[in-house]
C-alpha positions as CSV (number, residue, x, y, z in Angstrom):
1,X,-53.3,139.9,64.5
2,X,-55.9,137.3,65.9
3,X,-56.4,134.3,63.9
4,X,-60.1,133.9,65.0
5,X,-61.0,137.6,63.6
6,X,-59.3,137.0,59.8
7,X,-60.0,133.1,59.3
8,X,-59.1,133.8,55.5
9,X,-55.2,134.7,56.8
10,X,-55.0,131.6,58.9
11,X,-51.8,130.8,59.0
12,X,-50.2,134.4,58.0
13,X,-49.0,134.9,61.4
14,X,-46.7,132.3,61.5
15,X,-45.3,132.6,57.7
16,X,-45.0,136.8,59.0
17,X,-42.5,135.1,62.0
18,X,-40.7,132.7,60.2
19,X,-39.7,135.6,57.4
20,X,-39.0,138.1,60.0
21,X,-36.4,135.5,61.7
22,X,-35.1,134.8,58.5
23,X,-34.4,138.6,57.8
24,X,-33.1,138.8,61.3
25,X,-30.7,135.9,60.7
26,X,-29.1,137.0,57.6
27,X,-28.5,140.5,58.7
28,X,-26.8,139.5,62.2
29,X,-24.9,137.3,59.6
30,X,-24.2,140.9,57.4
31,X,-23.0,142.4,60.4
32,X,-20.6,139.8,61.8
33,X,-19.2,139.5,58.0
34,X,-18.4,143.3,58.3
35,X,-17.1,143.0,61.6
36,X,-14.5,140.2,60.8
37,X,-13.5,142.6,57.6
38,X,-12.9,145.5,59.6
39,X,-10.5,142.8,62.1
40,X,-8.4,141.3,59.4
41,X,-8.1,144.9,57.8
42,X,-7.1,146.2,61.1
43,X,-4.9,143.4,61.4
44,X,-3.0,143.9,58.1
45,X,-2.7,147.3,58.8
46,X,-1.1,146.8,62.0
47,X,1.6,144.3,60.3
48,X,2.0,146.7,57.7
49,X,2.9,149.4,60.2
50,X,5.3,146.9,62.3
51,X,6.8,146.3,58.8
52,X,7.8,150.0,57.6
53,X,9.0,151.1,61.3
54,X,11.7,147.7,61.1
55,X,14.6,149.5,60.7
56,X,15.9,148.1,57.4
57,X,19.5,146.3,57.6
58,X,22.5,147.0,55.4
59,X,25.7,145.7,55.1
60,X,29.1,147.4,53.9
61,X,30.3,146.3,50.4
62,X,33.7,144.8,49.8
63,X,34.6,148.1,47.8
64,X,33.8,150.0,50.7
65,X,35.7,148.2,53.1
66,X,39.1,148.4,50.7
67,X,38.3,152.7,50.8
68,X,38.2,152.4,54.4
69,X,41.5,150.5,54.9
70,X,42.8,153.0,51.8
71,X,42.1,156.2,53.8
72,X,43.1,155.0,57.5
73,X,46.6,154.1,55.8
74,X,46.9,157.3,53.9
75,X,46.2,159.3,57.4
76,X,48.5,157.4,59.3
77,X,51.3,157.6,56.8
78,X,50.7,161.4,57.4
79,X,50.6,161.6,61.0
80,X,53.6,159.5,61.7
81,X,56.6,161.3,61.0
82,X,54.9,164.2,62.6
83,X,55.1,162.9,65.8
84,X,58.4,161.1,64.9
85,X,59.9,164.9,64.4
86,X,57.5,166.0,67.5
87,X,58.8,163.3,70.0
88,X,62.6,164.6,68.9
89,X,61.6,168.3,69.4
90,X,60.6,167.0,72.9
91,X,63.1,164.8,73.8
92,X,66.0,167.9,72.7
93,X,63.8,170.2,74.9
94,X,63.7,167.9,78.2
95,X,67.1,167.2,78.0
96,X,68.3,170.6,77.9
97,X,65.2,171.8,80.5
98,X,66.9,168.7,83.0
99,X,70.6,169.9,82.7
100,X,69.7,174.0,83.3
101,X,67.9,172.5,86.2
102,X,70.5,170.8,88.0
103,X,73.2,173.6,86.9
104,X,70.1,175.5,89.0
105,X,70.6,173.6,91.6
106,X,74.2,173.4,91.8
107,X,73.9,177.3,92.4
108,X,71.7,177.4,95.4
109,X,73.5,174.7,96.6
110,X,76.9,176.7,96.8
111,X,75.4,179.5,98.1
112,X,73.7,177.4,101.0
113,X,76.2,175.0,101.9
114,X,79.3,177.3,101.4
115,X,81.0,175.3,99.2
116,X,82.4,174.9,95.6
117,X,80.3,172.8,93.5
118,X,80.7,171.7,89.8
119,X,78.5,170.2,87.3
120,X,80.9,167.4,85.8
121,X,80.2,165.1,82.5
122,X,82.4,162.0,81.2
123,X,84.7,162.3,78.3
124,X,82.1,161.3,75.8
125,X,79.6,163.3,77.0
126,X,77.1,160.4,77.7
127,X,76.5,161.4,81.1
128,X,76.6,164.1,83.8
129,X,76.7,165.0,87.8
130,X,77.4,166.8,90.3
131,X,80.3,166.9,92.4
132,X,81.6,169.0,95.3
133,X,85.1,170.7,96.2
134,X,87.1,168.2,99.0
135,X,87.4,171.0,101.9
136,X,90.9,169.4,102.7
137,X,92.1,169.3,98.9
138,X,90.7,173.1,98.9
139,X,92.6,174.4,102.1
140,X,95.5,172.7,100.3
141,X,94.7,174.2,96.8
142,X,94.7,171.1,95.2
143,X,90.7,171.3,94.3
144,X,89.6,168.4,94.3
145,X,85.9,167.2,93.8
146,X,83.8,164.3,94.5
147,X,80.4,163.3,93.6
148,X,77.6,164.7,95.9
149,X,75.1,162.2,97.9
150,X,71.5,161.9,97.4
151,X,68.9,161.8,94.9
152,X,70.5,164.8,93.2
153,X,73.9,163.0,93.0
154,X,73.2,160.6,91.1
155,X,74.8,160.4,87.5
156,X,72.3,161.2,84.3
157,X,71.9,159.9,81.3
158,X,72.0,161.8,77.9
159,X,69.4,160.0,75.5
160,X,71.1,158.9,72.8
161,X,69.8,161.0,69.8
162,X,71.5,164.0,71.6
163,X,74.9,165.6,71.5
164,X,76.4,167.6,74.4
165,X,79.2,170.3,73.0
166,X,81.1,172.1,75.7
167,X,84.8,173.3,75.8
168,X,85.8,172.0,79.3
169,X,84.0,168.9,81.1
170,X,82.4,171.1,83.7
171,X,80.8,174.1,84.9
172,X,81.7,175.8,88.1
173,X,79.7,177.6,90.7
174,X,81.1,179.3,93.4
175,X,79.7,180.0,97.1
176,X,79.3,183.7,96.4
177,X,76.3,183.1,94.0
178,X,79.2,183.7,90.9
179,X,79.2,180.9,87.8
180,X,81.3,179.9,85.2
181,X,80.3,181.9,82.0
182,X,79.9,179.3,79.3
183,X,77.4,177.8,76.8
184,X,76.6,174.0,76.5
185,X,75.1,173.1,73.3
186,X,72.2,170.4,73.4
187,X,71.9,169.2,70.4
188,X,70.1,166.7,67.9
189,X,70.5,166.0,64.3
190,X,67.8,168.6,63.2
191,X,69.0,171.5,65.5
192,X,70.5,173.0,68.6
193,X,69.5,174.4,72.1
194,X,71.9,176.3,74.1
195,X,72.3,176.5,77.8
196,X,73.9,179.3,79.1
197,X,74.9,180.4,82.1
198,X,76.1,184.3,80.3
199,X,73.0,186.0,79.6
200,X,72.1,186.6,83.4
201,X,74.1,186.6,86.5
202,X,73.5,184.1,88.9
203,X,70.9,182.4,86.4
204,X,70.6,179.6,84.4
205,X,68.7,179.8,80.5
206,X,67.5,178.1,77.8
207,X,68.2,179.8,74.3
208,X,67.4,178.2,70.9
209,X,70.4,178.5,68.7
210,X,69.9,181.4,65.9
């Protein structure tokens, strides 16, 4: 609008600029107040979020503890004198797997070396060898035996929880692949196991007692 061609408005134009500023003013302020909402809302939700996905922590009670300690006792006074009675099954079953063994040995060894050999134990039955026939004491007929060399020679232990029962303190085994024909009872306080050299000829077993 030209001031010159409406006198009567003089002054319009610049009361028209002033309210048009003032309008522009308070709606830039509108705007920025929305924008700072929709920030702190985004904000809060954000913490919110951060909130619910923090895994929540939780303790055990004393009462649950003492159930704990309750049940691990209970299962171990379960599974103990299982594998008590377990180990002793074991221990009979070794012991009589390691004496057929060497009475194994003995056997081939006869046969090889061509020469009388015995499998000999102590008067208490606490331990056991092998021995071999003297070649002098033989040609003389006296038989006498001494106690082979190497590892093999050694003497053995019987663990203590086990009982050797045998009528004579050895077994014999001759150069012509023949045995003596007896049974040697391993034995613990629960049951026996019975190593015999009768069953088979030339062989050594393992029976369990009937």
């Amino acid at each position: 609008l030209r001031k010159e061609e409406f006198p009567w408005i003089r002054g319009a134009g610049n009361t028209f600029i002033h309210r048009q500023g003032h309008i522009t003013a308070k709606i830039l302020i509108c705007l920025r107040s929305v924008q700072m909402g929709l920030r702190v809302k985004m904000i809060s939700l954000i913490g919110q979020k951060r909130v619910v996905n923090r895994p929540k922590e939780e303790s055990f009670t004393l009462l649950e503890i003492i159930l704990v300690v309750l049940v691990i006792g209970v299962i171990a006074g379960l599974t103990v004198p299982n594998f008590s009675k377990t180990y002793v099954d074991i221990e009979l079953k070794k012991g009589a797997e390691d004496l057929a063994y060497l009475m194994r040995y003995a056997a081939g060894r006869a046969v090889i070396k061509n020469i009388k050999t015995r499998l000999e134990f102590n008067p208490e039955f606490s331990q056991y060898w092998l021995a071999e026939e003297v070649k002098d004491s033989a040609e003389a007929g006296e038989g006498e035996f001494k106690k082979i060399s190497g590892r093999l020679g050694k003497k053995f232990n019987i663990p203590s929880g086990i009982k050797i029962e045998l009528e004579d303190e050895f077994v014999s085994f001759d150069p012509d692949g023949s045995m003596d024909k007896k049974y040697i009872y391993v034995c613990n306080e629960k049951k026996c196991l019975i190593v015999s050299t009768k069953e088979k000829r030339g062989d050594v077993l393992v029976l369990e007692e009937e």
